[in-house]
N, C-alpha and C positions, 0 to 999 in steps of 0.2 A: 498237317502241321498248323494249317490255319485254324482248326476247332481247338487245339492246343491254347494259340496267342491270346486265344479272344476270353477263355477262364480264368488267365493267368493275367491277363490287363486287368479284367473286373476285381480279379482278387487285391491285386497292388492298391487300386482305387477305395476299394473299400476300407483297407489298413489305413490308409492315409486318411481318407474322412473319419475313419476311428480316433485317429489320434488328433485331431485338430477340433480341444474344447469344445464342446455343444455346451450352451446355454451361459457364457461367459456373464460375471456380476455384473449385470446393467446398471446405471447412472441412474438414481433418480431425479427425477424433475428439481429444478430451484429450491431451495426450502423457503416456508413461507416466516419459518422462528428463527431467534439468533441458537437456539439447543432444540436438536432433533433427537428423538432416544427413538429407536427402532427396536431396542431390546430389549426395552424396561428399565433399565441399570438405575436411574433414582426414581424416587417417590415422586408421587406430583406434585406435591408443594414443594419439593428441592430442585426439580426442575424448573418450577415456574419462576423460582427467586433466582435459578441461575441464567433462564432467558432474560427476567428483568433485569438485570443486572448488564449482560452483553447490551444488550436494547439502549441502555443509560449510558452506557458508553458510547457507544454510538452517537449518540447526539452530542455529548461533548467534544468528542473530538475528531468525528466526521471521518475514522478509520473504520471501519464493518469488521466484525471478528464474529466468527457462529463455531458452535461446534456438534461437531455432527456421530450420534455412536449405532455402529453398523453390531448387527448380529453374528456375522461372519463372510471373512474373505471370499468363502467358496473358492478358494483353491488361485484367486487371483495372485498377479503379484501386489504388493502394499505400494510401493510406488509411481506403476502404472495405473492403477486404479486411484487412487487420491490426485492424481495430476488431470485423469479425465472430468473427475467430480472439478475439481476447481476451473477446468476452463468452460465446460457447458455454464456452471453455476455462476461464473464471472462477479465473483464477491467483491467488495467496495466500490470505492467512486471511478468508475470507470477512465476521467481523465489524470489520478492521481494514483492508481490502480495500489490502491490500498487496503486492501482485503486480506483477512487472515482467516486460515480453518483449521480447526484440531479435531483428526479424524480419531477415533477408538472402536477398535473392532476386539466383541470381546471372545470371541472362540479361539482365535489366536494369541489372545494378551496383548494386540499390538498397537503402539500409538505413534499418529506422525501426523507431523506440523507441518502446510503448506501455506506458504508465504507472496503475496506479491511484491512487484519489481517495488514498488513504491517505501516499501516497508523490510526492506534484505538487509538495508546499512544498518538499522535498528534490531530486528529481530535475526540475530545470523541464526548460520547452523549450528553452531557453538551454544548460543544460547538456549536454543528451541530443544538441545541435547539436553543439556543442565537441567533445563525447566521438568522434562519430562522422568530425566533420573533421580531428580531431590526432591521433586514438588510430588508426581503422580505417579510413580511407581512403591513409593513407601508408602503410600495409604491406600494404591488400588490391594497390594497385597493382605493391608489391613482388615480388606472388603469395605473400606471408607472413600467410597466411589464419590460419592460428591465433594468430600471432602479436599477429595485429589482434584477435580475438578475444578473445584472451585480455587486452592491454593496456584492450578496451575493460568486460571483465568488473572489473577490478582497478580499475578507476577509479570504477565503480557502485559496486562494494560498499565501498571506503573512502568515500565517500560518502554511502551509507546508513548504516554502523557509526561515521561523525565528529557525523552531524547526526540523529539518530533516536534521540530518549530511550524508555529503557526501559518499558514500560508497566508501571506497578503496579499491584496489586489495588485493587481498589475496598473502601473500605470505610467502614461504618457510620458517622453521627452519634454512634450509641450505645455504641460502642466507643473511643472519644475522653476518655480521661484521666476514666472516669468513676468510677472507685472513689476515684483523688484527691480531687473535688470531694464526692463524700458523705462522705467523712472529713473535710473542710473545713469544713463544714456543719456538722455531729455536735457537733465541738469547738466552734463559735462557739454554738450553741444551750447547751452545757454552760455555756458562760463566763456567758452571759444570764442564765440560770436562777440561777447561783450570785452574780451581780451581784445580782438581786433581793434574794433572798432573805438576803443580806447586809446590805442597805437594810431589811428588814421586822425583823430583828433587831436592827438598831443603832437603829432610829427614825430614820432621818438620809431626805430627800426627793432623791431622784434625780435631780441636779444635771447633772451632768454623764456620767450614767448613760448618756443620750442618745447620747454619742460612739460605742459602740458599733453603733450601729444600719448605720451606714455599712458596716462590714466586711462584712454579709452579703450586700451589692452585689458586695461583689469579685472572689469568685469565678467568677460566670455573667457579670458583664460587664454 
């Protein structure tokens, strides 16, 4: 019985390593351009004016957006693999995590938009829908690749640049109209002092001397 168990263990073992993916779509490294084509899908001059273009953005508004086009899924899922690509690649400003990617893998037809936290209230899912049904799917079928491309980059980034206020410095409590307030101060203590001491020279009793008091509430609130 025991010469039995031990071909029928090996066989179980071997089904199951059968079935469990060998060579699953690796991640590639960071990309070094705002448009990676691993396919070919535009020309190079259409490429280069659509990395310039992501690039230019970029520096205006300090949000990263690339787009990246895959040859094929190999049999991946599309949203476990674009969620790996975006956390190894860790696209935008890391403390504002505002990175955007627009993945296109063309053996499947398929395209999808990965968004960081920074950038979700702007770019919803709703949008990144629309974008990709009215913008890039009517010209990919066209076989007007860049063109999809392109209409679907010009729709992100007025997008980002319409609804994405500027970040300002952060700054101090203590920097907040504070030399106003001690010269505010300064004078109302003066006025007090000379109130008195007006009262202590004429003999007259501090009547209405009191109304004062209030003012020095005023300025702090």
């Amino acid at each position: 019985m025991r010469s039995l168990t031990r071909p029928l263990l090996a066989a179980i073992a071997a089904s199951l390593f059968l079935a469990i993916p060998i060579g699953a779509l690796e991640v590639p490294p960071p990309p070094t351009q705002w448009y990676t084509d691993q396919a070919g899908l535009l020309r190079a001059p259409e490429a280069a004016a659509l990395n310039e273009k992501l690039r230019a953005f970029e520096q205006q508004s300090g949000a990263q957006f690339i787009i990246y086009v895959f040859r094929s899924l190999e049999g991946e899922s599309v949203e476990d693999f674009t969620i790996r690509c975006a956390e190894r690649w860790k696209v935008g400003n890391a403390k504002y995590d505002n990175g955007l990617i627009l993945f296109v893998f063309v053996e499947e037809r398929k395209v999808r938009i990965e968004v960081g936290y920074g950038l979700e209230g702007t770019i919803t899912d709703a949008f990144s829908s629309r974008v990709i049904r009215e913008q890039i799917a009517p010209r990919f079928r066209q076989g007007d690749y860049a063109g999809g491309l392109n209409a679907a980059a010009d729709a992100i980034i007025a997008r980002i640049t319409s609804k994405e206020a500027p970040v300002e410095p952060v700054r101090g409590r203590e920097g907040l109209a504070k030399p106003g307030c001690q010269q505010i101060l300064f004078l109302l203590i003066v006025i007090a002092i000379l109130v008195f001491v007006a009262s202590a020279v004429t003999g007259s009793r501090p009547g209405c001397g009191g109304c004062i008091w209030p003012m020095f509430f005023w300025p702090g609130g």
